[in-house]
C-alpha positions in Angstrom: -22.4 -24.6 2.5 -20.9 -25.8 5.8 -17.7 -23.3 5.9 -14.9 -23.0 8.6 -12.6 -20.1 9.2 -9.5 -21.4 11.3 -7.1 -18.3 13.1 -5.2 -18.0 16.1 -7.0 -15.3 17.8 -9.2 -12.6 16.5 -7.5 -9.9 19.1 -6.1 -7.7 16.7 -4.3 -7.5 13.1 -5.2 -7.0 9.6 -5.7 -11.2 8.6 -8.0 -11.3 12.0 -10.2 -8.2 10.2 -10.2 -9.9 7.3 -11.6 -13.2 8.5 -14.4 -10.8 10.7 -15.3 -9.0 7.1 -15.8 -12.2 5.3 -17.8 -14.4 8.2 -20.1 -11.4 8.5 -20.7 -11.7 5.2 -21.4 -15.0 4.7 -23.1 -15.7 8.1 -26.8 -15.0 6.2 -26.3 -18.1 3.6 -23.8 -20.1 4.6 -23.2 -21.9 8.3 -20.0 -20.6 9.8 -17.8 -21.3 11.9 -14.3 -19.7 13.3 -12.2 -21.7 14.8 -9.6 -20.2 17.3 -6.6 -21.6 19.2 -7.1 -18.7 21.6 -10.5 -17.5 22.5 -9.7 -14.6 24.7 -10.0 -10.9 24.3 -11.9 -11.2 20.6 -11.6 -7.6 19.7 -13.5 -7.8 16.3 -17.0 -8.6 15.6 -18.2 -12.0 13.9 -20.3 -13.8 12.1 -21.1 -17.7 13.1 -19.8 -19.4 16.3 -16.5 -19.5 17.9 -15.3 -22.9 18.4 -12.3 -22.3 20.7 -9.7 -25.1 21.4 -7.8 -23.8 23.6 -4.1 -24.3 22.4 -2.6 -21.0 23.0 0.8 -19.9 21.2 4.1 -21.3 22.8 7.1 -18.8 22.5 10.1 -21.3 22.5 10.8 -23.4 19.0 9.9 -26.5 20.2 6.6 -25.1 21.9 5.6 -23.9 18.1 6.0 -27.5 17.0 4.5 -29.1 19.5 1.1 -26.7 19.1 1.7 -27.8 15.5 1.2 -31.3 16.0 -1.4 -30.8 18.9 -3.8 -28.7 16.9 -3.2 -30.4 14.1 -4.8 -33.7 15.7 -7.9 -31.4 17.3 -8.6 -30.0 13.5 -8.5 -33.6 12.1 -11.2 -34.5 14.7 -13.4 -31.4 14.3 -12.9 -31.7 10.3 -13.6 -35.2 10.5 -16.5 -34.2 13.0 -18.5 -31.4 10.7 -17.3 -32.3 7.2 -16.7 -28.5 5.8 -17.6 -27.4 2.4 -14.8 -25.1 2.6 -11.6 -25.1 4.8 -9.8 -21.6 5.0 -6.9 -20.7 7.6 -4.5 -17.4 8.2 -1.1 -17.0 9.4 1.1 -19.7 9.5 0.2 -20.7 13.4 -3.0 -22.0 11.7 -2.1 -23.1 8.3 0.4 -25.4 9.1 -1.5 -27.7 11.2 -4.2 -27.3 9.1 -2.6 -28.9 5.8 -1.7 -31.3 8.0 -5.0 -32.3 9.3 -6.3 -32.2 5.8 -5.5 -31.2 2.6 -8.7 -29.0 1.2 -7.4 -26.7 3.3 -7.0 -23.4 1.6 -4.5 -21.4 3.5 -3.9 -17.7 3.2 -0.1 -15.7 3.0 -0.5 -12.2 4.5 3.0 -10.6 4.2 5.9 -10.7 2.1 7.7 -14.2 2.3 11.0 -12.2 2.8 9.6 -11.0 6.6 8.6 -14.4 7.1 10.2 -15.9 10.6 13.1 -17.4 10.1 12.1 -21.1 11.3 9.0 -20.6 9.3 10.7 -20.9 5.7 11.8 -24.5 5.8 7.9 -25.7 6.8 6.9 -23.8 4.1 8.3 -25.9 1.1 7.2 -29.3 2.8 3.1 -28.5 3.8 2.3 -25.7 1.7 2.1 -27.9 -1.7 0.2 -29.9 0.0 -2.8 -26.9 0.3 -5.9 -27.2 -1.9 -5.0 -23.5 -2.4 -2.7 -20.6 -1.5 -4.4 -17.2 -1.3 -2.0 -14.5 -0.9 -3.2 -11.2 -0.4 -1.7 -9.1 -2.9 -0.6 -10.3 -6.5 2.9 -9.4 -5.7 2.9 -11.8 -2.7 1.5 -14.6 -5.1 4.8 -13.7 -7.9 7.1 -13.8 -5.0 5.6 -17.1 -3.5 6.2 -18.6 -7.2 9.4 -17.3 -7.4 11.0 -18.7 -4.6 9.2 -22.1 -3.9 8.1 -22.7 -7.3 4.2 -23.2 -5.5 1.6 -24.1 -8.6 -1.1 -24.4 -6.4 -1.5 -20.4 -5.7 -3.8 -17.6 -6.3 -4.2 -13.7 -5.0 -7.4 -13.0 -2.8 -7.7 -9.4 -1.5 -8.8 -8.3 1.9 -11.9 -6.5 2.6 -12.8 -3.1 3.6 -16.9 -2.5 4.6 -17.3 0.7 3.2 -21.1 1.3 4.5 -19.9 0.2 8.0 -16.9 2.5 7.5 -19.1 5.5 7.0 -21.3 5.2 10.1 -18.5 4.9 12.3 -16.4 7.6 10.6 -19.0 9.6 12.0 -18.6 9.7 15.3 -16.7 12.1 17.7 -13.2 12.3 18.1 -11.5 14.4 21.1 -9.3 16.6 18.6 -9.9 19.9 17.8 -6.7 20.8 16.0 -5.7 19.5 12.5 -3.6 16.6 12.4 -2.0 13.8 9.7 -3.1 10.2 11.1 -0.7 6.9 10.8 -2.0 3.8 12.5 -0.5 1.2 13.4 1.3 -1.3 16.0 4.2 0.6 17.7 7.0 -1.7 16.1 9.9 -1.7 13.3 7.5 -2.9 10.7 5.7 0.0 10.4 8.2 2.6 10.2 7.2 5.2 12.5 10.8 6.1 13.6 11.2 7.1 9.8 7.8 9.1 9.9 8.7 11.1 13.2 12.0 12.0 11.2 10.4 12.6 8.2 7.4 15.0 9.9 10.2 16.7 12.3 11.8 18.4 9.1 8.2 19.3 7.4 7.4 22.9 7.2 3.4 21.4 7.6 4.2 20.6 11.4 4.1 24.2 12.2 0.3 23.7 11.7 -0.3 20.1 11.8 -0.4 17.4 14.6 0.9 13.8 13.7 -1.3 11.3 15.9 -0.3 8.1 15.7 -2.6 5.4 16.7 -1.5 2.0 18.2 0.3 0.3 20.8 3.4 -1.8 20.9 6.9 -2.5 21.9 8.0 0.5 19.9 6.7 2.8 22.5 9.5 3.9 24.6 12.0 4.9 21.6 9.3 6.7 19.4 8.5 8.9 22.4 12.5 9.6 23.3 12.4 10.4 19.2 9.5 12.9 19.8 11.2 14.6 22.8 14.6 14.9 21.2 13.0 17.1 18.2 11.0 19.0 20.7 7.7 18.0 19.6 6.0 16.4 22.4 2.9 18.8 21.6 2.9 17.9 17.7 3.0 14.4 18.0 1.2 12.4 19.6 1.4 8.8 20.8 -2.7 8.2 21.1 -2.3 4.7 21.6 -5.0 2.1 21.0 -8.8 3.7 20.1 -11.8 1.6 19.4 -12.8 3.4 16.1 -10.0 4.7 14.1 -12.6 5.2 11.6 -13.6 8.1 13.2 -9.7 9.8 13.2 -9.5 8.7 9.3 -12.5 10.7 8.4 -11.5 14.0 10.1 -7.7 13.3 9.4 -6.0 16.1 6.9 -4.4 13.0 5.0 -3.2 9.2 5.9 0.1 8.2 6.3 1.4 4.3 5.5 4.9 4.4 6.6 5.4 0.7 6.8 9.1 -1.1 5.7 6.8 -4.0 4.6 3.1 -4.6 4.4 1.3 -7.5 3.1 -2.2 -5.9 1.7 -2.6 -3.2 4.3 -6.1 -2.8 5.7 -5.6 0.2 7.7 -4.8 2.4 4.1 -8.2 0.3 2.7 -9.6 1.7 5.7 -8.1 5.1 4.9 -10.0 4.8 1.7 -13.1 3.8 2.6 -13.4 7.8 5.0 -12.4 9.6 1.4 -8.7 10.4 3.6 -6.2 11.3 0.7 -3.2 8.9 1.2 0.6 8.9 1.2 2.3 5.7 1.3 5.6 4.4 1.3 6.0 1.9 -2.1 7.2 -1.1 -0.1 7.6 -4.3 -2.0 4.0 -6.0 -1.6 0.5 -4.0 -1.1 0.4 -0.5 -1.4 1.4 -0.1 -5.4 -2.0 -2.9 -5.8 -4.0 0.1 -3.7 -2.7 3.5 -4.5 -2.7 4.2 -8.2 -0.2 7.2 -7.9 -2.1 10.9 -8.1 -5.4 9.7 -8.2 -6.7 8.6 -5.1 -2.8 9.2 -3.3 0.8 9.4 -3.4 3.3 6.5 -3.5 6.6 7.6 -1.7 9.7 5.7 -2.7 10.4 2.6 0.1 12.2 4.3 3.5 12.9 7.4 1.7 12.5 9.7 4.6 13.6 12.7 2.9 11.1 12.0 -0.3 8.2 11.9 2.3 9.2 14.8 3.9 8.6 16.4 0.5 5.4 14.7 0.0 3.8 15.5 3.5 4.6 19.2 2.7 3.3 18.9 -1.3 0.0 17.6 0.1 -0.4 19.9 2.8 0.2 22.9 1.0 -2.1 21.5 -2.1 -5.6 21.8 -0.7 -6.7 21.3 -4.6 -4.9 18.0 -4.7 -5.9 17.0 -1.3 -9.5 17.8 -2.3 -9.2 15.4 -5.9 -7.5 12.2 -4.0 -10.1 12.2 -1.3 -12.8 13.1 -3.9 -11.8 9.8 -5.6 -11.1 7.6 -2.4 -14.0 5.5 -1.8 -14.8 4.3 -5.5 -11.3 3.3 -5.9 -12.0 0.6 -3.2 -15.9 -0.7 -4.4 -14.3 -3.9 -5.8 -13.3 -4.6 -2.2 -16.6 -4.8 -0.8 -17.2 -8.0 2.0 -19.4 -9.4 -0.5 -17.2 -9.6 -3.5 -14.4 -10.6 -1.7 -16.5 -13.3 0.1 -17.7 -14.8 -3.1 -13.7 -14.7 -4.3 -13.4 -17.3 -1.1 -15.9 -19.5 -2.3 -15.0 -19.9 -5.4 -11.6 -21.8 -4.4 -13.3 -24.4 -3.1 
């Protein structure tokens, strides 16, 4: 089959992995291609060809429309152009104009509708019916989808984690001798780390453990003020962006999601995949469809900074615990393999 994967970028973010899982595994039966609106800095391998063209983001609201309209004409010519088996976009930036060049288009809904933008929500009622399909990540995405715009035409597609690629590069080297908690992540309000650094700065664990934190973002500046004003420049550490993470998860003492909202997180997948016992906050959509509580980790109530104090120390302290979480790990994630989840594409067309 003739298939098309359509995204802004593939710089960074958990929908650009998930669309470099899935044309990897479909490269070897299937022509691919990925279409971007913004070919630069591609930061995750492929499978197929790129088809860039070249209508970059616009910040202003009238910039996003106008791209919506513009690339929206350019996908009607190149669907038009190859005739596609399948059609399937992610994030809004490409779903909208996607619908609107054609409606097979199965588009894909990667966070909880309540984070959504703002100006996104009324665009959502008017082009989204018109989708072959609606593949949200997690089943509680799909419910909430349903509950508020009364969609029919939905289903619930998970991402995908590679577990045998996971494992090679979970072996390589990391600079880091001492034992440390890892959280991932971009450096921004979404992903809670203001309400880790508190809830880490009143653990007993950090008199033995380092909390590394990998990622970038806007975030930078007031996490590391945080840090300084609890004294614990030398137990937390900013790392900033690594190119294998996989390598950190696998020597990491446990994982640490401590996200306000997530849509079907890929880094605690990831997490899973190097046997690293997990804590996560239970935030409305994603990590309750991953962790199943005390067997392969902990669910923490949502921004309860205190409760994941308590937790972070429980599973320090509990080597026996720690042991029977990561024991259980990877096999809690097999039916999220690149091939299964591939094959759950497919079969929406």
């Amino acid at each position: 089959m003739k298939i098309v994967f359509v995204i802004d970028s593939l710089k960074s973010g958990g929908a650009e992995r998930t669309v470099s899982n899935i044309s990897l595994a479909l490269q070897d039966k299937h022509e691919v291609d990925i279409v971007l609106f913004n070919a630069k800095d591609i930061g995750y391998p492929y499978g197929g060809q790129i088809i860039d063209l070249a209508i970059p983001s616009l910040p202003s609201l009238w910039g996003k429309l106008f791209n919506i309209i513009r690339r929206s004409i350019a996908l009607r010519k190149l669907y038009k152009k190859k005739q596609y088996d399948g059609i399937f976009t992610f994030m809004e930036a490409a779903g909208f104009p996607s619908v609107l060049a054609s409606r097979e288009t199965i588009v894909s809904v990667h966070d909880n509708p309540k984070s959504l933008p703002a100006n996104y929500l009324p665009v959502y009622p008017y082009l989204y019916p018109r989708a072959k399909k609606i593949a949200a990540c997690a089943q509680a995405i799909e419910n909430k989808l349903y509950d508020r715009f009364g969609f029919t035409n939905l289903t619930t597609v998970y991402n995908a984690v590679d577990v045998n690629k996971a494992i090679v590069l979970s072996a390589e080297l990391i600079d880091e001798d001492s034992p440390f908690i890892l959280a991932v992540g971009r450096l921004a309000p979404q992903k809670g780390f203001d309400m880790l650094i508190d809830a880490f700065a009143k653990t007993q664990a950090k008199a033995d453990l380092k909390l590394i934190i990998l990622g970038e973002g806007e975030d930078r500046v007031a996490l590391q003020k945080s840090i300084d004003a609890y004294g614990l420049a030398d137990r937390i550490i900013l790392k900033g962006n690594v190119d294998n993470p996989f390598a950190y998860y696998s020597r990491a003492e446990f994982f640490v999601l401590s996200s306000r909202h997530e849509g079907f997180p890929n880094i605690l997948i990831e997490a899973l995949a190097c046997e690293c016992p997990c804590i996560a906050f239970d935030c409305e959509t994603g990590p309750n469809e991953i962790i199943q509580q005390g067997v392969n980790g902990l669910l923490v109530p949502a921004e309860d900074v205190p409760a994941l104090t308590f937790e972070i120390d429980l599973l320090f302290t509990n080597t026996a615990m720690r042991k029977d979480l990561s024991a259980k790990a990877r096999e809690s994630i097999q039916h999220l393999s690149p091939q299964q989840i591939a094959s759950d594409w497919l079969a929406l067309i």
